[in-house]
N, C-alpha and C positions, 0 to 999 in steps of 0.2 A: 385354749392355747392357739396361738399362730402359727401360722405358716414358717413363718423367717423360725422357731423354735425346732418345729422337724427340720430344717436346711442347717442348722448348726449343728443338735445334736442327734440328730435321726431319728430323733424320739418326740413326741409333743409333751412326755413325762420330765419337769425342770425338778430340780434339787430342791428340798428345805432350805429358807435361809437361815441360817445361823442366828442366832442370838446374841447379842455382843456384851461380854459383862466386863467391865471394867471397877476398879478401885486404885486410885491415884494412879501411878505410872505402870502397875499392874492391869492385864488385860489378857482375855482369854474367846474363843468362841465357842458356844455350846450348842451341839450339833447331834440330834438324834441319839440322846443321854451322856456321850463323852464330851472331854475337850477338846479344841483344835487349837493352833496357832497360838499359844502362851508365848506372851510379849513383856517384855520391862524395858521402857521407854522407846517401843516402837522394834527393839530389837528381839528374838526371835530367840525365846530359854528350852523352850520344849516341840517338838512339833503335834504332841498328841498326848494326852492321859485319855486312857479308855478301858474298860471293863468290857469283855471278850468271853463270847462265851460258844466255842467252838462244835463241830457233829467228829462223828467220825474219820469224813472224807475231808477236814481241818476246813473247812465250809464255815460261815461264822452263821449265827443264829442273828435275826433281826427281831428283837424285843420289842413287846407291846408296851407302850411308856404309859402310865397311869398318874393321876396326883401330882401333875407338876407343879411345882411352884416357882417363881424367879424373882429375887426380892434384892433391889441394890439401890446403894446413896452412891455419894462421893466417896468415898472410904472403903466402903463392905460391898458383898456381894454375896448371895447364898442361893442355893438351887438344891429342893428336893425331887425325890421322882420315885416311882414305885415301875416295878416294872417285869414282866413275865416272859420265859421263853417255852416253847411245846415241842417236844421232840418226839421223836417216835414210839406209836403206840400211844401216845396222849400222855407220855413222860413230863414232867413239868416242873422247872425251877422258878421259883418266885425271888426276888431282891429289890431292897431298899436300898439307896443312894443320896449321899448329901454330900455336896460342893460350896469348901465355905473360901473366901479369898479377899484377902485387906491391903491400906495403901501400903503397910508395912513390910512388902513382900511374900508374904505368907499365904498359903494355897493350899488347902486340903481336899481329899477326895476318899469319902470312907462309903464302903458297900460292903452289907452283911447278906448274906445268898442262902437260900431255906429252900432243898428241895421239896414237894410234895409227895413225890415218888424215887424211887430209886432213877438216878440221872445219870443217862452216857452222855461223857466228852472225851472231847482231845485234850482242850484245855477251855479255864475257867478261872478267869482274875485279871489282874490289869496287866498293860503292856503300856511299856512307857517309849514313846519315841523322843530319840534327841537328834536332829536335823545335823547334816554332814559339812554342807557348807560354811564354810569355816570354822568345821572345827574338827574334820577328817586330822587326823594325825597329833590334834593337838594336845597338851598336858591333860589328865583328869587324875583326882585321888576318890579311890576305891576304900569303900568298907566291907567288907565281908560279914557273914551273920557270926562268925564266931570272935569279932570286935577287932580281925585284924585290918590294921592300916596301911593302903599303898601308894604310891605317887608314881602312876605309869601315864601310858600314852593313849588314847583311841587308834587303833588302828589306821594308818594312810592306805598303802593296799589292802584288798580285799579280804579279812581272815576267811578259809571258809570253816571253820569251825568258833566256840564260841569264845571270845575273848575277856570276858569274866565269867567266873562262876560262884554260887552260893551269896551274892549280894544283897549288902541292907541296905547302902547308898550310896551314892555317885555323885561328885562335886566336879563341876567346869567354872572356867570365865566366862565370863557373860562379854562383858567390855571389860577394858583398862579398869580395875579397881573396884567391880564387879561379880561376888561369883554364885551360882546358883547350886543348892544341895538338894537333889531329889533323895529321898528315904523313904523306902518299902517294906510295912510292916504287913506280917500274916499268913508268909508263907516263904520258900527259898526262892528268890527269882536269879535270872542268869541273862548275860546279855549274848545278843548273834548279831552279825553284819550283815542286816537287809539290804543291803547292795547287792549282796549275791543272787536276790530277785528283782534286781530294778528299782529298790526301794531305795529313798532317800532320806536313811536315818539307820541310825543304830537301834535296837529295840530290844528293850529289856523287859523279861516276862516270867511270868508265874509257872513253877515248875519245871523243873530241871528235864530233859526231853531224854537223859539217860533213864527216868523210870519210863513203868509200861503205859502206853495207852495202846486204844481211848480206855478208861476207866470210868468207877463209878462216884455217884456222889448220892452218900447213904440218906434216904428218908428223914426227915428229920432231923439231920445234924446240920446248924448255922454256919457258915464260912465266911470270914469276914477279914479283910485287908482294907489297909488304908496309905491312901501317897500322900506324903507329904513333899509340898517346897516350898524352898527358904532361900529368896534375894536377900543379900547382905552387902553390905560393902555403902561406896558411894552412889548414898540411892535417890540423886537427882541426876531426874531424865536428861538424855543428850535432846539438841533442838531436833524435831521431825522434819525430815525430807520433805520437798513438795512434792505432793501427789498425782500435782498432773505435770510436771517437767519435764522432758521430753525426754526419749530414749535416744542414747548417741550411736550411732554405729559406728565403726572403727577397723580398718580393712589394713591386713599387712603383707608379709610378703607371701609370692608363691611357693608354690611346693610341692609332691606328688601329686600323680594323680588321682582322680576323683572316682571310686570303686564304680564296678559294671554293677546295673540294678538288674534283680532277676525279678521273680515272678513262681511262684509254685503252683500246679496243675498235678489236682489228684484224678484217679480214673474217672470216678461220674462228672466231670467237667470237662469233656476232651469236646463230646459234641457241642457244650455250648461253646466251649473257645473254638472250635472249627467254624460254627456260625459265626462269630466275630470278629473272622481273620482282619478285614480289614481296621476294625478298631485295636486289635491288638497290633496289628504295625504301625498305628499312629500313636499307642501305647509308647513303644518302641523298645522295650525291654532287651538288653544285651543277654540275656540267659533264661534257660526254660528250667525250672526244677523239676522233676518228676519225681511223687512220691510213688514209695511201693514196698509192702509193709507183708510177708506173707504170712506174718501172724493174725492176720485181718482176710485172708483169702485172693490175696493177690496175685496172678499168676501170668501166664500167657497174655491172655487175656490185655491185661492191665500193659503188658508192655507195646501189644497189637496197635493199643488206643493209642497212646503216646508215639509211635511210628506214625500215625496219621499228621500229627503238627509237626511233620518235616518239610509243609510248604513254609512255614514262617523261618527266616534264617536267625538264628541264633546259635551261641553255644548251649548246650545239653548237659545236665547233670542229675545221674539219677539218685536220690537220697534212697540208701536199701538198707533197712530194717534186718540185722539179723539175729534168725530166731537162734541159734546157736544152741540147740538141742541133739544135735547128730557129729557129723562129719564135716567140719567146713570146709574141705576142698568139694567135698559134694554139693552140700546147698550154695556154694557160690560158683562151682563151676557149671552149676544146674540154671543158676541166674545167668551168668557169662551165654548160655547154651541157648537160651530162651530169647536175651538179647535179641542174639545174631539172628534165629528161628524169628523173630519177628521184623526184621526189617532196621531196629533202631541205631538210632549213630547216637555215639554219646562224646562227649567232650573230657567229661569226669566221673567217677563214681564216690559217693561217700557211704560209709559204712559204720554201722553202729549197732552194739548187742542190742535185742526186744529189753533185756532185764535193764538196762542204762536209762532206759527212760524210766524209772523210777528213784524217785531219788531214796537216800539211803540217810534217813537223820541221824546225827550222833547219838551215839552211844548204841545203835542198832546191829544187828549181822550183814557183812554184804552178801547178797545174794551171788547163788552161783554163778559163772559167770565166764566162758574161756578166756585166756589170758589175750588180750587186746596185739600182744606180739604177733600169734597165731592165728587173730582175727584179720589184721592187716597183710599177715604174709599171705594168707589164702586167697585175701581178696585181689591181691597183686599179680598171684600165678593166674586167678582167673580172669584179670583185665591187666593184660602186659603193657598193654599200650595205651592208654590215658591215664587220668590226674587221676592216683589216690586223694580222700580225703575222708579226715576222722573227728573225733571228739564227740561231742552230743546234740543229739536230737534235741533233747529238752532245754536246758536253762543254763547259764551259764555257771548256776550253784553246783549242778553235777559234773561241770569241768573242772570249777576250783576242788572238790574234793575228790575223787577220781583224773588226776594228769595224764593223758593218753600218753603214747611215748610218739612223740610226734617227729620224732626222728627217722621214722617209718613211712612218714606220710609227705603228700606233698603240699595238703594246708590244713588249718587246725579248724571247727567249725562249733557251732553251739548256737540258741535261740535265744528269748528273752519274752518277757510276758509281763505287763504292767500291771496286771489285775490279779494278783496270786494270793493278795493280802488284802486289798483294798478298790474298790471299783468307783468311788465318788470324782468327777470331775479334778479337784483339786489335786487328787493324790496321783491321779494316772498321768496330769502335767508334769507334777513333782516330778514321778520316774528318771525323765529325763536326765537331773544332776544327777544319777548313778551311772550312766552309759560312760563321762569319762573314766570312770575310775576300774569299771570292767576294761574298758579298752586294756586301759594302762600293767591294770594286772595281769591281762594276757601275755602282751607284750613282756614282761615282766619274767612270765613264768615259762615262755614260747621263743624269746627273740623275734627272730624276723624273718620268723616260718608265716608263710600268706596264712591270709586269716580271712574266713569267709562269718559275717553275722545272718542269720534269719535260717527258715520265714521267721519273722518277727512280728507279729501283729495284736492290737488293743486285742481282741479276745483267744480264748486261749484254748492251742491247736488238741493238747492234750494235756493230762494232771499227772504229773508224777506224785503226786503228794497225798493222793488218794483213788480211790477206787475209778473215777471216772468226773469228765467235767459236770458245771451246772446246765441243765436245758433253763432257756432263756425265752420260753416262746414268748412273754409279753414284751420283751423289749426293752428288760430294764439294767438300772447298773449292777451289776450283780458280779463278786469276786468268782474268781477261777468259772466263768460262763463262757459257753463254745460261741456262744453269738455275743456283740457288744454292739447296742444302736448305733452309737457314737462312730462307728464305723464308718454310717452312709450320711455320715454330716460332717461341714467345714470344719469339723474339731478336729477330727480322723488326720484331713488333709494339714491342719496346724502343725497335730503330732509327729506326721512325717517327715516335715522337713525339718522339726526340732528335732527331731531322731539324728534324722541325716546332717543336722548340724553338728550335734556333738558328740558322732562319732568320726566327722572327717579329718581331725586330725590324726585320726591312728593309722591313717593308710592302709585301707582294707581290699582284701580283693574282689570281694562280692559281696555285695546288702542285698537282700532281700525283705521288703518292709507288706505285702499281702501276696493275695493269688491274681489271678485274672479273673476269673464268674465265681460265684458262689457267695458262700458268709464271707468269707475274706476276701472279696475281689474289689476291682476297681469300678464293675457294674452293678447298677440296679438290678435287684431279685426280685421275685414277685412279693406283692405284699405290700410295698412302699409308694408312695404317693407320686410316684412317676415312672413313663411307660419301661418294661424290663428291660436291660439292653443299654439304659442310658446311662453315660457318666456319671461316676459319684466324685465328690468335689478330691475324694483320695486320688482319681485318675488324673486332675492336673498338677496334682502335686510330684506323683509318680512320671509322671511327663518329664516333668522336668527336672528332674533327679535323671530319668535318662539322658536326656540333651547334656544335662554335666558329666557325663561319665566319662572319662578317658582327657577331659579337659583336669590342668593344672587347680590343687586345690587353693584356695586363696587365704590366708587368717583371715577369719570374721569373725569378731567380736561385738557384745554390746553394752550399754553400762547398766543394763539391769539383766542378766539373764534370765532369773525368773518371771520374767514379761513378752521379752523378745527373744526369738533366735535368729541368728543369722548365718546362711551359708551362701557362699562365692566362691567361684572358679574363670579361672584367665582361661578363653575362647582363643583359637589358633590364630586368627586375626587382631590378638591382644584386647579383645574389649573384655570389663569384667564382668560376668551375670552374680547379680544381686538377687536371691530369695529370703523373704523376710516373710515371719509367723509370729503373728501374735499369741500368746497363752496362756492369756486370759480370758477372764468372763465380761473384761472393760474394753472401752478404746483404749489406747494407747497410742500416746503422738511419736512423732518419729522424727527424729534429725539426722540428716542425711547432709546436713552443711557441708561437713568437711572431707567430699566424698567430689573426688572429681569426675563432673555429671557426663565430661565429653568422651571418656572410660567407660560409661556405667551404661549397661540394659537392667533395664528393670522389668521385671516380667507382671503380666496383666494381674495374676493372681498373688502378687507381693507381698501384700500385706492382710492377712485373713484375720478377721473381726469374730471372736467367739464368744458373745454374748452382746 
């Protein structure tokens, strides 16, 4: 492996490639036993067929592939594969899998699943993804298992609960004259809106999530499902786009402005951010986060530290964890008390129950929990004089189903995590087309109560969805992992400003997209092929995400979003600054033609090359 492969993705460890199986205008990738990216004439029917085979902590299992085989003409396509997973205590399920697909639109995927031992899961069968762009809101007809038929919509805002249930298939358009039927036999699947974690797809999946898990899967007994789809319609291909034709960019008018970037600082980082004062004021972060969680043991102490970074001038915000097991005039006017006893100035306080960061799946019990009225009024009597602010620590899935009453508050707040389902390059890009429609649905559900997003970052801070995140010590891409290489490489920095793209039309009051030191920061840690202490390419992207803050935000636009992003902001001396992210694994050319140049800064790190 090369050098330029750790500076991309922070890892010298690159992806399998795909396998590309085509038959006529049908077309699929075959990627570490699933599908990827099912195509009919270039245009995009499914984003994923894959068989999933879950731990307790909803962790997926990565199976040993055995017996493959890949056998395709012009026409056909077929793929067998054998293949095992080990779970604990040397549990083991063994499955066969065969993938058959022809010109005539037709695509099957059958897996029969044979434990050897009594097998704990979450879940176990396939999940189907159907991609949002273009086709968030639009027509689809529903089968149900019991033969009934309906003609509703997908979803446009974000459902947070599941918008079908007990499904045998689901028909869209594909194109004008076009339309694709996925059908699931085997078992009762239901669909959810993986938007509510960032995800860019609807996903519809085996086992209804009002039974219990994890559960068992008896010795012995075969489980066997199969997807079908079925292109029909007018089944000659539209002409293919050229591939390498250049991306347009497209700038309109101004508009608010451009949210203040914070920065999160937990206690064991205080000393290295004090080392690094001066890089962190050429950082230039308008807001210091400070976490402080006293269900983790955080106390005095924790706030001492954080009084020490009152040389760097910023606004202050402490995110406080509350355990909400007592008295909450007590434990916050204990927090309030401890404050003051330590020295700290804060700007804002946000507050949120310890039980909130777990999320609560349908059909489950909420956990105990004081009522969020009584959460906010305590923590108001005990900080009279700065920003309230509420909502969730975790994800923005536990704001859509729990609505704090934000009427209380003085901005509404929540995270986001790209790696909850999926940790492969491709999909953590993907992410990205769900940040508008979170936006939108806040907005939606909130008005035009300030709205702070983050910490937000590729790995992920904490698991509400199981007992605890993945350790990641080798460095790899791995779902729901406290560490993500990808971090300390120009992908990191790509992400960030595609982050920061497509949330700047919502008008936010504060992003926060890492930390300053540590797994989430903008500096090297030890460990990594360069001295600790230095720049990671996320710090100049973080840069200048600060330099934009407070400047007018600009429409940027570009004609392939899934390639490019683009963010711009009008500078008080009326020039525009242009940040532009590639998000891909390719070059990608860029036209900037019709862009008036005598207007435009373009910054050094403009255009960032990810593969």
């Amino acid at each position: 492996m090369t050098a330029d492969t750790f500076l991309l993705y922070g890892t010298p460890a690159v992806e399998v490639e795909p396998v590309r199986l085509r038959a006529g205008a049908l077309a699929a990738d075959f990627v570490n036993g699933n599908l990827r990216n099912i195509r009919h004439g270039g245009i995009e029917v499914l984003r994923a067929i894959a068989y999933i085979v879950r731990d307790r902590d909803w962790g997926t299992y990565e199976p040993a592939i055995t017996d493959l085989t890949v056998d395709q003409d012009a026409d056909t396509f077929s793929v067998s594969y054998s293949a095992s997973c080990v779970g604990p205590a040397g549990s083991r399920l063994d499955f066969r899998a065969t993938i058959k697909g022809s010109a005539d639109g037709q695509l099957a995927f059958d897996v029969s699943a044979l434990p050897e031992s009594d097998f704990e899961t979450n879940r176990c069968g396939f999940c189907i993804l159907h991609p949002i762009a273009g086709l968030a809101g639009s027509p689809v007809t529903v089968e149900h298992t019991d033969g009934r038929v309906m003609e509703t919509k997908l979803p446009h805002l974000i459902d947070p609960w599941q918008p079908f249930k007990d499904l045998r298939a689901i028909t869209h358009e594909v194109r004008p004259g076009v339309t694709a039927e996925c059908r699931m036999e085997g078992d009762a699947f239901e669909m959810e809106d993986q938007r509510n974690w960032t995800d860019a797809s609807y996903k519809t999946y085996v086992r209804p999530l009002a039974l219990p898990w994890p559960y068992v899967l008896p010795a012995g007994e075969t489980l066997r499902q199969t997807i079908s789809l079925r292109i029909s319609g007018d089944m000659k291909a539209p002409a293919a786009a050229a591939a390498a034709e250049p991306v347009r960019v497209e700038l309109g008018e101004a508009g608010p402005a451009l949210p203040d970037i914070g920065v999160i600082v937990y206690p064991d980082e205080v000393d290295a951010t004090l080392a690094n004062l001066p890089m962190l004021s050429t950082l230039g972060p308008q807001q210091l986060m400070f976490h402080y969680d006293p269900t983790r043991g955080h106390g005095l102490d924790a706030l001492q530290s954080y009084a020490r970074l009152s040389a760097y001038p910023a606004e202050t915000t402490l995110e406080c964890v509350v355990s909400g097991t007592g008295d909450l005039d007590a434990e916050l006017s204990g927090v309030a008390g401890m404050v003051r006893q330590a020295g700290l100035k804060l700007s804002a306080i946000a507050v949120s129950p310890s039980v909130d960061r777990q999320s609560t799946p349908p059909g489950s019990a909420w956990p105990q929990c004081p009522p969020l009225e009584d959460v906010y009024a305590a923590a108001r009597r005990a900080f009279p004089n700065i920003r309230l602010g509420g909502g969730m620590f975790s994800y923005f899935t536990e704001l859509n189903r729990k609505r704090v009453p934000a009427g209380l508050l003085d901005f509404v707040t929540h995270c986001t995590c790209p790696i909850v389902h999926a940790a492969d390059d491709l999909s953590v890009m993907q992410s990205l087309e769900a940040l508008p429609f979170i936006t939108a649905s806040v907005r939606v559900i909130f008005g035009a109560k300030p709205y702070r997003v983050g910490p937000s970052t590729i790995a992920m801070r904490q698991n509400p969805y199981g007992g605890a995140t993945k350790a990641n010590p080798h460095g790899q891409r791995i779902a729901m992992a406290d560490r993500d290489p990808r971090h300390a490489g120009l992908f990191a920095a790509a992400w960030t400003i595609g982050y920061a793209a497509r949330v700047a039309p919502a008008g936010l009051e504060m992003l926060t997209l890492s930390s300053f030191t540590g797994p989430f920061g903008v500096l090297a840690t030890s460990g990594e092929p360069v001295e600790e202490g230095t720049p990671r390419p996320i710090f100049h992207a973080v840069k200048g995400l600060c330099e934009l803050a407070g400047h007018r935000h600009v429409a940027a636009s570009t004609t392939d979003e899934a390639r490019l992003a683009a963010v711009a902001a009008r500078s008080p001396s009326g020039k525009t600054i242009l940040w532009l992210a590639n998000l891909t694994a390719s070059d990608v050319p860029v036209d900037i033609s019709g862009l008036d140049r005598r207007q435009l800064v373009m910054t050094p790190y403009a255009i960032t090359r990810i593969g």
